[in-house]
Backbone as CSV, one residue per row, in Angstrom:
resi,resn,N_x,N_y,N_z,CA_x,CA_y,CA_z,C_x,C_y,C_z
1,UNK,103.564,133.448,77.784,104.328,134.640,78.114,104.921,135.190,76.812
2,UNK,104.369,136.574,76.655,104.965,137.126,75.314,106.133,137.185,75.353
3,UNK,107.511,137.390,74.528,109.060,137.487,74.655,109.494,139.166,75.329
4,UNK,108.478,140.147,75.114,109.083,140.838,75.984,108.830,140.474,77.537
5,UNK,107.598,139.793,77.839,107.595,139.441,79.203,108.995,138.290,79.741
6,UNK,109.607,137.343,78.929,110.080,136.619,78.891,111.526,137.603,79.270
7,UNK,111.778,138.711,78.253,112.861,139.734,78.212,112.950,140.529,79.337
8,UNK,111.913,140.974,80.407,111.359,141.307,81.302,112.125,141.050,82.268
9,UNK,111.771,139.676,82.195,112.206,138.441,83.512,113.506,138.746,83.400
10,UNK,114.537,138.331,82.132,115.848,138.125,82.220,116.257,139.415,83.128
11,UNK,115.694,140.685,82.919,116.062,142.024,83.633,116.093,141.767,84.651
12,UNK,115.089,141.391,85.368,114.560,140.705,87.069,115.960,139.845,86.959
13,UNK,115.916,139.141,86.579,116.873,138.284,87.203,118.268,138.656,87.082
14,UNK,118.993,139.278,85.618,120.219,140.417,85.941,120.453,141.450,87.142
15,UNK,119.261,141.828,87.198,119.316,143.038,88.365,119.313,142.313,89.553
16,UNK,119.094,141.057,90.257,119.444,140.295,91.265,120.750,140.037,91.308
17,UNK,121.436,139.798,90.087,122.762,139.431,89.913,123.699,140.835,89.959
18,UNK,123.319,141.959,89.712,124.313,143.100,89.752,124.128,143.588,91.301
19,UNK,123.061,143.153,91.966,123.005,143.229,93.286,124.132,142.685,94.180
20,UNK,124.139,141.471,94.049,124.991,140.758,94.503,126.272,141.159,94.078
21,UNK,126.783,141.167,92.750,127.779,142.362,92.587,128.194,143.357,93.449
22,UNK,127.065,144.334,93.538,127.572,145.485,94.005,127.805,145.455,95.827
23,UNK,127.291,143.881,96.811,127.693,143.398,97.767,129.106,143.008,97.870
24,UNK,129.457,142.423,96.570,131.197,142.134,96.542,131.903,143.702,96.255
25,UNK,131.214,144.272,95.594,132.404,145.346,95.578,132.474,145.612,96.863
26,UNK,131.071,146.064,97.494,131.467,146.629,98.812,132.217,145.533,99.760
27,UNK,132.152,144.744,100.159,133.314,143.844,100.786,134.762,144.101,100.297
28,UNK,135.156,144.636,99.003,136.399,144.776,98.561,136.331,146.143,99.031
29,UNK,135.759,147.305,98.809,135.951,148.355,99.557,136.428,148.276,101.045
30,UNK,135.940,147.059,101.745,135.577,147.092,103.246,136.980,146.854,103.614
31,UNK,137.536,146.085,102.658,139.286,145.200,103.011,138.791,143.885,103.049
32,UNK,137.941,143.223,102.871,137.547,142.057,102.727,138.149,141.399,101.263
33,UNK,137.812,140.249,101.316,138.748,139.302,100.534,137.032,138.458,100.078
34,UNK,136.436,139.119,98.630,135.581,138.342,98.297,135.660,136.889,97.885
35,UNK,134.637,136.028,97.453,135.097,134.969,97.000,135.037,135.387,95.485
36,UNK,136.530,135.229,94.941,136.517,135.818,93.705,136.229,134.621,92.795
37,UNK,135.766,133.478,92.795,135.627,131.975,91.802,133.826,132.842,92.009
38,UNK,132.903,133.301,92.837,131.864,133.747,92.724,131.430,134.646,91.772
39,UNK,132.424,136.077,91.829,132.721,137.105,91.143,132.850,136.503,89.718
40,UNK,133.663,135.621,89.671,134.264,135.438,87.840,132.912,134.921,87.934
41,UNK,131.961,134.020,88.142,130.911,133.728,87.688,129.931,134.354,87.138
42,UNK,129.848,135.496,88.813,128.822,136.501,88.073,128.922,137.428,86.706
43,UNK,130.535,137.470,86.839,130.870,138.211,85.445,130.465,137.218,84.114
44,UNK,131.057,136.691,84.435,131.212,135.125,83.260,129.226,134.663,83.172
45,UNK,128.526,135.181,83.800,127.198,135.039,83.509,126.326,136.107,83.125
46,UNK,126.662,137.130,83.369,125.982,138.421,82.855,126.644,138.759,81.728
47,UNK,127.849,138.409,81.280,127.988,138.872,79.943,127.638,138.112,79.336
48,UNK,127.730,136.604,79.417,127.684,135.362,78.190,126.306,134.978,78.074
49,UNK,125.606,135.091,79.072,124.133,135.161,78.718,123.681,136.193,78.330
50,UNK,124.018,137.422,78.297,123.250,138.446,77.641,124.123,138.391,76.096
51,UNK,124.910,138.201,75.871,125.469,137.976,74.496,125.079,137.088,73.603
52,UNK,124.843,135.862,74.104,124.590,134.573,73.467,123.042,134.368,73.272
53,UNK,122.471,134.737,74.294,120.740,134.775,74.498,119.986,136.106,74.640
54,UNK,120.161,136.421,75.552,119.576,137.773,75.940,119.300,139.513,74.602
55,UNK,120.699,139.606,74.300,120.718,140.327,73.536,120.178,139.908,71.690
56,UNK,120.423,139.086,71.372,120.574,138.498,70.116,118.654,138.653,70.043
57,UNK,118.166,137.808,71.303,116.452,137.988,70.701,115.991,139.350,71.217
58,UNK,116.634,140.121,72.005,116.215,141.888,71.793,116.223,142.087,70.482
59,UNK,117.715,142.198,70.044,117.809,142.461,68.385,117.275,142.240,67.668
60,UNK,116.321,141.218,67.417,115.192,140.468,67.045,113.952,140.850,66.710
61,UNK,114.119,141.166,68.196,112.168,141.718,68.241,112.751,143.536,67.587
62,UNK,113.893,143.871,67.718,113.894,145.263,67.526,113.941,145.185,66.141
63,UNK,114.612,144.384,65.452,114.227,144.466,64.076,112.894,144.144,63.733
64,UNK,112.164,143.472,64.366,111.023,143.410,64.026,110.168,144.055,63.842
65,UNK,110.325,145.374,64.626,109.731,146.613,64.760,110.366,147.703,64.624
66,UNK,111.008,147.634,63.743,112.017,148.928,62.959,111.268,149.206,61.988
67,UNK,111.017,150.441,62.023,110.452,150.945,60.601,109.162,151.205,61.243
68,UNK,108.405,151.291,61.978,107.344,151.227,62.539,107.168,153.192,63.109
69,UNK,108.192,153.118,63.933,107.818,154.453,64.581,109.414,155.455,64.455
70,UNK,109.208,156.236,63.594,110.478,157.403,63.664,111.038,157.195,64.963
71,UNK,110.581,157.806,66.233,111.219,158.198,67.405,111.899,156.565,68.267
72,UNK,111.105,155.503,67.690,111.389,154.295,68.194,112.652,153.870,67.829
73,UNK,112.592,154.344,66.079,113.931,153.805,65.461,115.092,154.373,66.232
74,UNK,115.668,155.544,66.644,116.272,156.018,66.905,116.924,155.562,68.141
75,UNK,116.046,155.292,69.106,115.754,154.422,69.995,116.982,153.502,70.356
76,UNK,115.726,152.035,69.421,116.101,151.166,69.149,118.093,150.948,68.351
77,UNK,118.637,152.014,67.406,119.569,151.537,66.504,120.520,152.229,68.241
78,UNK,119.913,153.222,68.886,120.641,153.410,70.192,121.517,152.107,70.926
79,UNK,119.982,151.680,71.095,120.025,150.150,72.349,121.018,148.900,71.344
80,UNK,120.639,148.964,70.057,121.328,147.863,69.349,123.058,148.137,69.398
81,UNK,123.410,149.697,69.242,124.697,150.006,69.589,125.239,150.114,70.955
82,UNK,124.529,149.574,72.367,125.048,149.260,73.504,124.929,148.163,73.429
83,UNK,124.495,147.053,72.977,124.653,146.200,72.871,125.950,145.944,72.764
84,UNK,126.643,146.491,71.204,127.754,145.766,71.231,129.095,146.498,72.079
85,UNK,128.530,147.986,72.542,129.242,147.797,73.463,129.505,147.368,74.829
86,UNK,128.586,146.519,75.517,128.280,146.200,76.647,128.998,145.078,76.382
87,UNK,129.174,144.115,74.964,129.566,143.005,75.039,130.712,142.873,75.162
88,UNK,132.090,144.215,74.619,133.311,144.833,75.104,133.262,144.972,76.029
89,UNK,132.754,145.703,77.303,132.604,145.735,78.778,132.975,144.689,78.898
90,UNK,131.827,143.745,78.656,131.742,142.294,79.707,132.941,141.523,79.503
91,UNK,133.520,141.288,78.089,134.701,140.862,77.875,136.175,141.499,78.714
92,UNK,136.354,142.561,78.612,137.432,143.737,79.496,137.166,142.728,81.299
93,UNK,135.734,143.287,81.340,135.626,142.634,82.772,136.454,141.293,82.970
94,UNK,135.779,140.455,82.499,135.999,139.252,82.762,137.248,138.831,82.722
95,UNK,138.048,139.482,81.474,139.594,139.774,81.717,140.576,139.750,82.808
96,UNK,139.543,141.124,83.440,140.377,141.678,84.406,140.323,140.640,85.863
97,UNK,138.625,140.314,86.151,138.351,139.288,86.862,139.222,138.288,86.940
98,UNK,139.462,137.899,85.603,140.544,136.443,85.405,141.799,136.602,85.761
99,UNK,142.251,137.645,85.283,144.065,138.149,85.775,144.297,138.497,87.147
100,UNK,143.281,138.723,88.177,143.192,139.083,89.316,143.163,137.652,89.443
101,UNK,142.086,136.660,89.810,142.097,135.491,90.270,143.607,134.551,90.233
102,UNK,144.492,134.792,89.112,145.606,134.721,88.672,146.562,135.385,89.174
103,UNK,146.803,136.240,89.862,147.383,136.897,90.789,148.208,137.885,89.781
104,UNK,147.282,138.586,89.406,147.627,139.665,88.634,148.016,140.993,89.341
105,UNK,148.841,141.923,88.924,149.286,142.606,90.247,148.650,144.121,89.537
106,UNK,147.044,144.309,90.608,146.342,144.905,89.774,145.730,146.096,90.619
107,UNK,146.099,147.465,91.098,145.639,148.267,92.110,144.025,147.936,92.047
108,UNK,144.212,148.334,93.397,142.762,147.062,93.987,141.482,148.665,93.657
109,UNK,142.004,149.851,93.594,141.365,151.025,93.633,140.748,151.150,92.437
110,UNK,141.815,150.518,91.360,141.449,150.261,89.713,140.504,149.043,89.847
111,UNK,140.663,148.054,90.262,139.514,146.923,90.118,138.501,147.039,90.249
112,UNK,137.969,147.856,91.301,136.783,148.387,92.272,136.623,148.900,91.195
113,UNK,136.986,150.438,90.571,136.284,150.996,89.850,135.569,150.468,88.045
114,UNK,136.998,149.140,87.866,136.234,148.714,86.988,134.718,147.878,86.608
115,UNK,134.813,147.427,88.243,133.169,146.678,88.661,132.593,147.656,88.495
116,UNK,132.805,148.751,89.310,131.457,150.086,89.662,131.211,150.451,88.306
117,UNK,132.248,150.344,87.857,131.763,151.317,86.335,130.860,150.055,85.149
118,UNK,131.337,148.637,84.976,130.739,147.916,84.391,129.319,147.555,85.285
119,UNK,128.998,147.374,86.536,127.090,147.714,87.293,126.535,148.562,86.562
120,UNK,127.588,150.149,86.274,126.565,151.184,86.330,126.007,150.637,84.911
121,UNK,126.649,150.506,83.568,127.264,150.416,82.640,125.434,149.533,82.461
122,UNK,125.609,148.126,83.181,124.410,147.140,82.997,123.420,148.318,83.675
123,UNK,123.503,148.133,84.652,121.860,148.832,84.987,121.637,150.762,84.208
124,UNK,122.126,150.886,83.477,121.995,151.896,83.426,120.594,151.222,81.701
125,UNK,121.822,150.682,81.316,121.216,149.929,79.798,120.007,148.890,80.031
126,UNK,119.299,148.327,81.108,118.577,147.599,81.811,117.262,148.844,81.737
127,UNK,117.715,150.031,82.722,116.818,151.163,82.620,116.155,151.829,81.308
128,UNK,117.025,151.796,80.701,116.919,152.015,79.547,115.738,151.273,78.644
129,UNK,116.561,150.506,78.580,115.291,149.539,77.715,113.468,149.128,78.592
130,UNK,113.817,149.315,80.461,112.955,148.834,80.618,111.772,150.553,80.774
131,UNK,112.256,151.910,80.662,111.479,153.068,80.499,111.386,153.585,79.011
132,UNK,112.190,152.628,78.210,112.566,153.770,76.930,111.287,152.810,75.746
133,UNK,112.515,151.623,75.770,112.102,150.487,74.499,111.203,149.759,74.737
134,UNK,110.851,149.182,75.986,109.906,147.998,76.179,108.523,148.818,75.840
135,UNK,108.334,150.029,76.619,107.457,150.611,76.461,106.898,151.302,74.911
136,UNK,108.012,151.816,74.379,107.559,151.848,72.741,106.943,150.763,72.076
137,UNK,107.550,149.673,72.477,107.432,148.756,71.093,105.916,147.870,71.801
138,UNK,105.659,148.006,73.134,104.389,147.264,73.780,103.057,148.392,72.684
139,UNK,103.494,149.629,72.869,102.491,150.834,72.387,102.263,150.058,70.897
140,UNK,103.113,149.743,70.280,102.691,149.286,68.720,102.588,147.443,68.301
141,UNK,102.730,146.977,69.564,102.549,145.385,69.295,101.575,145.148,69.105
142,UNK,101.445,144.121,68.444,99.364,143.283,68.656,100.052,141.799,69.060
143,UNK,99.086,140.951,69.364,98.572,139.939,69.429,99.777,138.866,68.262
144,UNK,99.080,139.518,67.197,100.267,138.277,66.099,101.307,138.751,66.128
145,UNK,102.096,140.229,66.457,103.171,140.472,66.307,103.959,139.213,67.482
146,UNK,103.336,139.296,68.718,103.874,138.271,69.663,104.301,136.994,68.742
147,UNK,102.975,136.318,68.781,103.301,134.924,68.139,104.235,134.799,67.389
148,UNK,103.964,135.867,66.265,105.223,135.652,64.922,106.887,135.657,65.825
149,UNK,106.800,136.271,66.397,108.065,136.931,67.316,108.179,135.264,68.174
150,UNK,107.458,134.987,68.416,107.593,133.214,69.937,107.924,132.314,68.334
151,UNK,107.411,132.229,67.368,107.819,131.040,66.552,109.022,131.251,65.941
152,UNK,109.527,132.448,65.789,110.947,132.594,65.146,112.237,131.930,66.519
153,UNK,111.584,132.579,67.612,112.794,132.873,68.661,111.985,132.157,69.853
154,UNK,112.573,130.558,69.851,112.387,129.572,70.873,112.969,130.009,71.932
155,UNK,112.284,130.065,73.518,113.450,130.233,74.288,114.372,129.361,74.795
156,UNK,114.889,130.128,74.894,116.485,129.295,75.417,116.243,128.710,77.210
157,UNK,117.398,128.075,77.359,117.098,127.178,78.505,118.364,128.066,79.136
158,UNK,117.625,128.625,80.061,118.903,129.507,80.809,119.737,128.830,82.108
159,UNK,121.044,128.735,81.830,121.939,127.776,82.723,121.582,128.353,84.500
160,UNK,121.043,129.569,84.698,121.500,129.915,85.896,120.214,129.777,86.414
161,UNK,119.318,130.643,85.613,117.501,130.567,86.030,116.710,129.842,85.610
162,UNK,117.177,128.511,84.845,116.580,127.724,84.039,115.740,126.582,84.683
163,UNK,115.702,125.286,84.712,115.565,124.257,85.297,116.356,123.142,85.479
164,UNK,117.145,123.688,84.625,118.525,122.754,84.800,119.986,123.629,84.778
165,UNK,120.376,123.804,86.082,121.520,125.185,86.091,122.531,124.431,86.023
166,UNK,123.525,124.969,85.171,124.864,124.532,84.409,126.239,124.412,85.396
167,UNK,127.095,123.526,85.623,127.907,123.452,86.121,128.636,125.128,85.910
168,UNK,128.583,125.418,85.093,129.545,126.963,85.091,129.716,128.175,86.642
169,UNK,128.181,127.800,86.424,127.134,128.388,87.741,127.323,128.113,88.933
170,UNK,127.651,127.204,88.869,127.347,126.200,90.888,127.836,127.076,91.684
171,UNK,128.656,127.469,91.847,129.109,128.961,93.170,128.153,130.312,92.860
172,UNK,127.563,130.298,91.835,126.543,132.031,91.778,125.522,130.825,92.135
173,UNK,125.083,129.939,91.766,123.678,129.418,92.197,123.268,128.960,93.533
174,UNK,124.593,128.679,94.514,124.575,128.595,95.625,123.947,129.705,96.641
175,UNK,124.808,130.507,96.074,124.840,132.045,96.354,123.537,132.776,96.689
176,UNK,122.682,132.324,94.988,121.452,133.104,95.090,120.485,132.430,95.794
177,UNK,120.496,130.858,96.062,120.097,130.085,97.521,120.267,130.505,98.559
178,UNK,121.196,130.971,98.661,121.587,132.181,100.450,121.041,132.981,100.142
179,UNK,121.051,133.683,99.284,120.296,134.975,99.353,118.803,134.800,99.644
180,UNK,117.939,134.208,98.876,116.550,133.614,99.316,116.811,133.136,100.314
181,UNK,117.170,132.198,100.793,116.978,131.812,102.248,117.354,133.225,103.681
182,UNK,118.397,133.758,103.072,118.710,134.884,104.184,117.072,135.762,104.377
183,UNK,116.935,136.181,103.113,115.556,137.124,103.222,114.325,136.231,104.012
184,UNK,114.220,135.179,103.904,113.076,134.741,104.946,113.080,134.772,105.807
């Protein structure tokens, strides 16, 4: 599997996770009382894996292919500057997540909108890369560009989708077990 297919997947599997997200907001819309130890997870996993793993080997392959195509570059130094602001998002979030769980005294109208706005925030930058960038940089890859790209940047063993999911996880991994099982 080439690393953008690999980069691919992580999308697939974020966009399962902002799903489930956007099920808790709506329960907090509803007057419902989510399970918020779930919530901090999902937060606490979509930012720290796309920070620590996710983003770092985008950056990667995008340097790798900088300099290649005018309209790409532009692109690309785009996506590299949501990067670091997505990684402010996710931090703010998780914040706010945490001070709420803490019984932070936090209008519930403001909370909501800070989820809605950090979903749109991911899937908007998800879209992005998967109509804008993936598709540029597939147009100018070959064959060794892959390889060179798989021997620099081993993949990582992902705590949530991996084969061995990380204690951090255990309430989102439960979760996404209900969810597969509900759909059958």
């Amino acid at each position: 599997m080439t690393l953008i297919m690999q980069l691919h997947q992580d999308h697939i599997n974020l966009s399962r996770l902002l799903e489930l997200m956007e099920l808790k907001i709506q329960k907090l819309k509803a007057g419902d009382t989510p399970n918020f130890m779930l919530l901090s997870e999902l937060v606490d996993y979509i930012g720290n894996y796309a920070d620590q793993y996710h983003h770092p080997r985008e950056d990667h392959m995008y340097h790798y292919f900088a300099g290649q195509s005018g309209a790409l570059d532009e692109h690309l130094q785009q996506c590299e500057a949501e990067h670091a602001d997505l990684k402010q998002a996710s931090k703010a979030i998780n914040e706010t997540v945490d001070a709420v769980m803490h019984d932070a005294v936090i209008p519930m109208s403001d909370f909501i909108g800070q989820l809605e706005a950090f979903v749109q925030r991911e899937r908007d930058h998800l879209d992005y890369e998967e109509t804008v960038i993936f598709p540029g940089i597939e147009q100018l890859a070959k064959t060794d560009d892959w390889e060179a790209l798989e021997q620099k940047l081993p993949e990582p063993e992902d705590p949530l989708f991996g084969e061995k999911q990380g204690e951090n996880y255990r309430e989102l991994y439960k979760a996404l077990l209900q969810d597969v099982i509900a759909a059958r």
